[in-house]
N, CA, C and O of each residue as an XYZ file, in Angstrom:
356
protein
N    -111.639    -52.174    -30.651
C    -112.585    -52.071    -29.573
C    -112.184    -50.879    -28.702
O    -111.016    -50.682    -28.367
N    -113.058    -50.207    -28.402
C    -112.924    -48.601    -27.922
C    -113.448    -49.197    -26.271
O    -114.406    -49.957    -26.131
N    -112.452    -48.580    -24.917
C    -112.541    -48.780    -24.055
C    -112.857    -47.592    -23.431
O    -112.324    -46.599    -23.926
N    -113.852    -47.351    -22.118
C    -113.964    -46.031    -21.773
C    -113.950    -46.013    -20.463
O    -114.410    -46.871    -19.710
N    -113.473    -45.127    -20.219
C    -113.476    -45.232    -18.590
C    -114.408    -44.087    -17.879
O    -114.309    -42.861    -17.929
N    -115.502    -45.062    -17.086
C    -116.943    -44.353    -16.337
C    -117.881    -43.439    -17.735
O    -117.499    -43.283    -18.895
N    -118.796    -43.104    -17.280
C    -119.637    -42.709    -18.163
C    -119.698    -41.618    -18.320
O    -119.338    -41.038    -17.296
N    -120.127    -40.590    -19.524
C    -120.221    -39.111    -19.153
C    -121.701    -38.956    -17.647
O    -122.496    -39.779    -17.193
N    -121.439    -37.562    -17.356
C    -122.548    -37.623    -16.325
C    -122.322    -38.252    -14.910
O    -123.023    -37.829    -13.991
N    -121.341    -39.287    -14.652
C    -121.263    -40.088    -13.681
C    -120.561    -39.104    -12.505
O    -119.973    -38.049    -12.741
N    -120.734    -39.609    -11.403
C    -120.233    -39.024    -10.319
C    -118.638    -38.834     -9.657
O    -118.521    -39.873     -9.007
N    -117.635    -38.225     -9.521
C    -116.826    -38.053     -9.529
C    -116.305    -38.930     -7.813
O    -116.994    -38.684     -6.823
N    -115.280    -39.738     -7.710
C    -114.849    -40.398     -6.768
C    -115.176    -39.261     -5.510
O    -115.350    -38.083     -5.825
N    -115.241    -39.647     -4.205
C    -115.467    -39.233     -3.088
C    -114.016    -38.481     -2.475
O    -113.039    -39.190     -2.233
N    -113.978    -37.072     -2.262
C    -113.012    -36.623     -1.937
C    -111.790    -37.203     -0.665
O    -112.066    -37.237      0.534
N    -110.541    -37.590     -1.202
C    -109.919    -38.258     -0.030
C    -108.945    -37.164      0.531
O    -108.907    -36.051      0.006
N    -107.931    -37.589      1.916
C    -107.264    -36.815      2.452
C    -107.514    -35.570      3.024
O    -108.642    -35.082      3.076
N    -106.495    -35.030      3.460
C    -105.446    -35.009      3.047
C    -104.165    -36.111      4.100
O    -104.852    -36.556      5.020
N    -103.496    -36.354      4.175
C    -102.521    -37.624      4.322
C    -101.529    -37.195      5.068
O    -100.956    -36.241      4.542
N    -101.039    -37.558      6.213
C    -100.037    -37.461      7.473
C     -98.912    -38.219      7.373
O     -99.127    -39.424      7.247
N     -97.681    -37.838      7.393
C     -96.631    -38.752      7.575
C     -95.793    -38.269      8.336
O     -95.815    -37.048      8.492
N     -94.928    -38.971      8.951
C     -93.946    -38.431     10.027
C     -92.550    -39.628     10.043
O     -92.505    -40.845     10.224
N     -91.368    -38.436      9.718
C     -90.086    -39.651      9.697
C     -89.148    -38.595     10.976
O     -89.098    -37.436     11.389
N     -88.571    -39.830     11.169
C     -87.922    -39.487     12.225
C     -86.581    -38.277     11.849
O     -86.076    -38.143     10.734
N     -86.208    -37.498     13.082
C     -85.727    -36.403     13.157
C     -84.108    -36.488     13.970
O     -84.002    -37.266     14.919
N     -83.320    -35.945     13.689
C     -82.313    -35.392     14.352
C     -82.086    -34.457     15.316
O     -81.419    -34.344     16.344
N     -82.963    -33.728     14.563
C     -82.863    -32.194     15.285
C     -83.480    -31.503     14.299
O     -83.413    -31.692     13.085
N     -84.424    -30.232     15.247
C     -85.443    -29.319     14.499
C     -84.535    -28.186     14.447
O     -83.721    -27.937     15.336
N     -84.720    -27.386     13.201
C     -84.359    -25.792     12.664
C     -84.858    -24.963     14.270
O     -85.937    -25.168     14.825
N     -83.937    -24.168     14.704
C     -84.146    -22.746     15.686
C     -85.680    -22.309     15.245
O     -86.329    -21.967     16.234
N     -86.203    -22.257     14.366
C     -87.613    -21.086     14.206
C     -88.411    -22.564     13.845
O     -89.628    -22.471     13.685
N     -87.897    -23.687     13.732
C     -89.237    -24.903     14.114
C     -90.070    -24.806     14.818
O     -89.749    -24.641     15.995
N     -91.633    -24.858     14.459
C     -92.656    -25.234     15.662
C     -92.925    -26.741     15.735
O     -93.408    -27.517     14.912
N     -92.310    -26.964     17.381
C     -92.492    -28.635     17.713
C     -93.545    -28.353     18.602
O     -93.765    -27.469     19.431
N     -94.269    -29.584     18.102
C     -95.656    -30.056     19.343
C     -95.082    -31.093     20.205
O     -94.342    -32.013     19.856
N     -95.534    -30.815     21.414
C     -95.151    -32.418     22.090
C     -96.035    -32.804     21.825
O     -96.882    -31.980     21.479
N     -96.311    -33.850     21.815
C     -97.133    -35.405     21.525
C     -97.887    -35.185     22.641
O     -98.965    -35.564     22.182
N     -98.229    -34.728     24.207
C     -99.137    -34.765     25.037
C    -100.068    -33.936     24.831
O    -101.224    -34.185     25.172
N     -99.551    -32.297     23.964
C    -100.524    -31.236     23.576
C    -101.441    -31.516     23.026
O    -102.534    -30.978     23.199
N    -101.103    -32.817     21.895
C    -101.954    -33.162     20.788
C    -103.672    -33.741     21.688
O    -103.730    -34.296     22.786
N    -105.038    -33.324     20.651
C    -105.570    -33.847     20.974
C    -105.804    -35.497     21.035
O    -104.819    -36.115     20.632
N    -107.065    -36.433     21.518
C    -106.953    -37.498     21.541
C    -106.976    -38.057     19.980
O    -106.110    -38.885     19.697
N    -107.752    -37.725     19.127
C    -107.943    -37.702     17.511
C    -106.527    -37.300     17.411
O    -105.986    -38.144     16.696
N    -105.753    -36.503     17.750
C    -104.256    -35.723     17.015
C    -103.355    -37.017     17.161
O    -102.879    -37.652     16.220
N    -103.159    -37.381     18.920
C    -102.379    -38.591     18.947
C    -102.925    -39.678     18.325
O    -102.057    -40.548     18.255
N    -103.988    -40.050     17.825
C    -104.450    -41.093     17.159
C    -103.786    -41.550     15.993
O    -103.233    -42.623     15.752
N    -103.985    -40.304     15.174
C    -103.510    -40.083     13.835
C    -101.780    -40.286     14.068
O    -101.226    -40.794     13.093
N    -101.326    -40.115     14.661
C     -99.595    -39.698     14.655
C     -99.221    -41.144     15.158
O     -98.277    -41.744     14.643
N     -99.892    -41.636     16.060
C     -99.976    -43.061     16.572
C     -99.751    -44.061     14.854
O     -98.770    -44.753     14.582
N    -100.588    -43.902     14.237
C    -100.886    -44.377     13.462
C     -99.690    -44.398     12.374
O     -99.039    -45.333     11.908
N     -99.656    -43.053     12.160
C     -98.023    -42.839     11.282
C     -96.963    -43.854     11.972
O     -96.426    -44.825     11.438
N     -96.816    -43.422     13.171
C     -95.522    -43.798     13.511
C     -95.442    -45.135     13.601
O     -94.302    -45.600     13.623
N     -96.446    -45.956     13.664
C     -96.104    -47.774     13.961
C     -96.101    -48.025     11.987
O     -95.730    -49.133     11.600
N     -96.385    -47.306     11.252
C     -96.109    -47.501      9.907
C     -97.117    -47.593      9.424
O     -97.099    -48.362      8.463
N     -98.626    -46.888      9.761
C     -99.401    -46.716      8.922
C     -99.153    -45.571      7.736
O     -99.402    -44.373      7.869
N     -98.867    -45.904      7.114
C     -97.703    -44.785      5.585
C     -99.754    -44.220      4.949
O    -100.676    -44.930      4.545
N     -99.696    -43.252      5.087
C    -100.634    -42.433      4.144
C    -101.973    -42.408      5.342
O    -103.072    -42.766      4.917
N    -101.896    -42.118      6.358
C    -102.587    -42.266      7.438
C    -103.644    -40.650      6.917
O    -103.150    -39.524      6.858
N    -105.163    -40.992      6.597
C    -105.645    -40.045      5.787
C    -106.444    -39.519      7.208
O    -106.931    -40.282      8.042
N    -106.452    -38.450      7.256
C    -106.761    -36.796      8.381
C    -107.866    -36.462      8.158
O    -108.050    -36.036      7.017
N    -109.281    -36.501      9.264
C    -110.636    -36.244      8.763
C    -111.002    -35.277      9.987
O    -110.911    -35.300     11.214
N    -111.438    -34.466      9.043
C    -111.893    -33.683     10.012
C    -111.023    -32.191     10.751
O    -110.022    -32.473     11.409
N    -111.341    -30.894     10.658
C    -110.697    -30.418     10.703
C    -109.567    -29.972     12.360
O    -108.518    -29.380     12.615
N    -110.494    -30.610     12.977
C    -109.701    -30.476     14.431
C    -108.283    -31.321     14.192
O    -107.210    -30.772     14.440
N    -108.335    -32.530     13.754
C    -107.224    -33.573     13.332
C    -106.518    -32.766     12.513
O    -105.304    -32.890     12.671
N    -106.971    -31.684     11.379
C    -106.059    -31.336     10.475
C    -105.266    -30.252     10.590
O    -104.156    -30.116     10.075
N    -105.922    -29.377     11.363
C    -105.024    -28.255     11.472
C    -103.924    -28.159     12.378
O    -103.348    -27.105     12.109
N    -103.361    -28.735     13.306
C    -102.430    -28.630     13.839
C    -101.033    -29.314     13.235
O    -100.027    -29.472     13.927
N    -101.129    -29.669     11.922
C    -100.231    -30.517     11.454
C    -100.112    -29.598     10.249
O     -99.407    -30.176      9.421
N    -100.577    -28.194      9.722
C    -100.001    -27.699      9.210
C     -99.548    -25.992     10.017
O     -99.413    -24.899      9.467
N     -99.419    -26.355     11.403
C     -99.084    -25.418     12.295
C     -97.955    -25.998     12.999
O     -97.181    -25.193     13.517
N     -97.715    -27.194     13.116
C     -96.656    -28.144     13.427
C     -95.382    -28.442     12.507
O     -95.648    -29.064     11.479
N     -94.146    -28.127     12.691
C     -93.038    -28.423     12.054
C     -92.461    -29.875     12.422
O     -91.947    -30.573     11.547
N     -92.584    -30.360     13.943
C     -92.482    -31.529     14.395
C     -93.110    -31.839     15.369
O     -93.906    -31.077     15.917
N     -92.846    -33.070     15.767
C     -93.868    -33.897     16.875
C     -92.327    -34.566     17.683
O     -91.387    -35.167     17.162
N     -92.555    -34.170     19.125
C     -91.653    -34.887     20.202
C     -92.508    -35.569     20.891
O     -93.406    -35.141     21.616
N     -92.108    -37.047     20.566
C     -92.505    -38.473     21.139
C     -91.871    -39.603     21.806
O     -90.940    -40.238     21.310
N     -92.253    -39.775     22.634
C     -91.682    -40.804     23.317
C     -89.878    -40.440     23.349
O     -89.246    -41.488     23.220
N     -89.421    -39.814     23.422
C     -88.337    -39.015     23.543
C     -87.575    -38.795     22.498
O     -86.365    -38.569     22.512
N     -88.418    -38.873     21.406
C     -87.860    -38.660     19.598
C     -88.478    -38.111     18.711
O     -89.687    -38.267     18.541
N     -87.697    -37.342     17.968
C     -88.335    -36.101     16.868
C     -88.554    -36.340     16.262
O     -87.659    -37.066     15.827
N     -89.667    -36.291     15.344
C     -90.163    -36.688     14.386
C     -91.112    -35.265     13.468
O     -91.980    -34.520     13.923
N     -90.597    -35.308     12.274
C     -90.888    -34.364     10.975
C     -91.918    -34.581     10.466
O     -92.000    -35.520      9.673
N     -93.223    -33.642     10.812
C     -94.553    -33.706     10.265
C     -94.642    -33.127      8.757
O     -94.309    -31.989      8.427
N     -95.300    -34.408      7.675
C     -95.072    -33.607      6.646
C     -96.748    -34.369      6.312
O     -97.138    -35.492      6.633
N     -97.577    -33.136      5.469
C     -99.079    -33.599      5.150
C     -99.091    -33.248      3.385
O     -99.071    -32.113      2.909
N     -99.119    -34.211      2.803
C     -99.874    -34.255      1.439
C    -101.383    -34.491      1.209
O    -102.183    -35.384      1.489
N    -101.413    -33.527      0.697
C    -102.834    -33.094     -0.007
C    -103.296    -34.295     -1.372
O    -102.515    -35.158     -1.774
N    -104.202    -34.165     -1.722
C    -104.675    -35.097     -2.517
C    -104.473    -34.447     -3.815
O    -104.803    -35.022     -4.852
């Protein structure tokens, strides 16, 4: 019995991501760019909000949300560093 997966012709899944994560930091590299956490917009802290209580794969819509997180090396929060890293889909 021959199994197939979706049909020819069929529509290709709905584009996801790209995906935010943030682990905590020691200390940033001299030529690091850190954001404080107040710069961020309200959508920016949303998203980082989200990482940090352990939403793991917290997906980034929209490009105001996205671009500062690949202009960002870290995020200083609540008086702790934290390492912005974004995977793509």
């Amino acid at each position: 019995m021959a199994v197939t997966m979706g049909s020819p012709g069929s529509p290709d899944p709905p584009e996801r991501g790209p995906y935010l994560n943030a682990q905590p930091a020691a200390e940033a590299p001299d030529d690091a760019v850190v954001k404080s956490y107040e710069r961020l917009s309200p959508a920016q802290q949303d998203a980082f909000e989200r990482v940090v209580s352990g939403d793991t794969g917290t997906e980034l819509n929209g490009a105001a949300e996205v671009d500062v997180w690949y202009e960002a090396d870290f995020v200083q929060y609540d008086g702790e560093l934290y390492r912005i890293l974004v995977a793509e889909n």
